[in-house]
N, C-alpha and C positions, 0 to 999 in steps of 0.2 A: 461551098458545101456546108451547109446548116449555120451558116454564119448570123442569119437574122431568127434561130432558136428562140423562141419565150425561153423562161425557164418554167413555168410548168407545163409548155408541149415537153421541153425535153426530160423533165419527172416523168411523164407519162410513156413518154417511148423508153424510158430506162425501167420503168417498171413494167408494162405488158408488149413492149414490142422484143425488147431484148431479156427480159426476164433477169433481170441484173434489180430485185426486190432490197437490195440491204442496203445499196447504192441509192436507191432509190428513196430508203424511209430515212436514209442522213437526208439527202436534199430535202425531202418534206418538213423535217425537223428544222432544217436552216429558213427555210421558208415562213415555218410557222413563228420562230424566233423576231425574226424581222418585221413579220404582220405583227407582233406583240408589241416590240418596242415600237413601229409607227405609231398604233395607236395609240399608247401609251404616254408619248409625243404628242398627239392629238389633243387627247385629253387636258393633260399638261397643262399645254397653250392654250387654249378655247376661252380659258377665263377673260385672258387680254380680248380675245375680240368677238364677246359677246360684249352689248350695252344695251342694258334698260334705262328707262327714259324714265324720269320722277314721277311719282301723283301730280297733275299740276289741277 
């Protein structure tokens, strides 16, 4: 019983199916934290593996 939940179906049933909105804007809040630091992460790293090639 909801064991293979995303977590944003389950944002979305906590906020318009059960109306449980304050529950709901913490998970979005942790959500949006995480997509920050991935990217963030992303960014980071990229420099390693980008490579431009010389004028030759």
């Amino acid at each position: 019983m909801n064991s293979t939940l995303f977590f944003v179906y389950y944002l979305f049933n906590n906020a318009f199916r059960y109306l449980h909105m304050g529950y709901a804007s913490a998970m979005g809040w942790v959500l949006f934290v995480f997509v920050c630091a991935l990217t963030l992460t992303q960014m980071r790293f990229s420099k390693r593996w980008v490579h431009y090639e010389g004028e030759g």
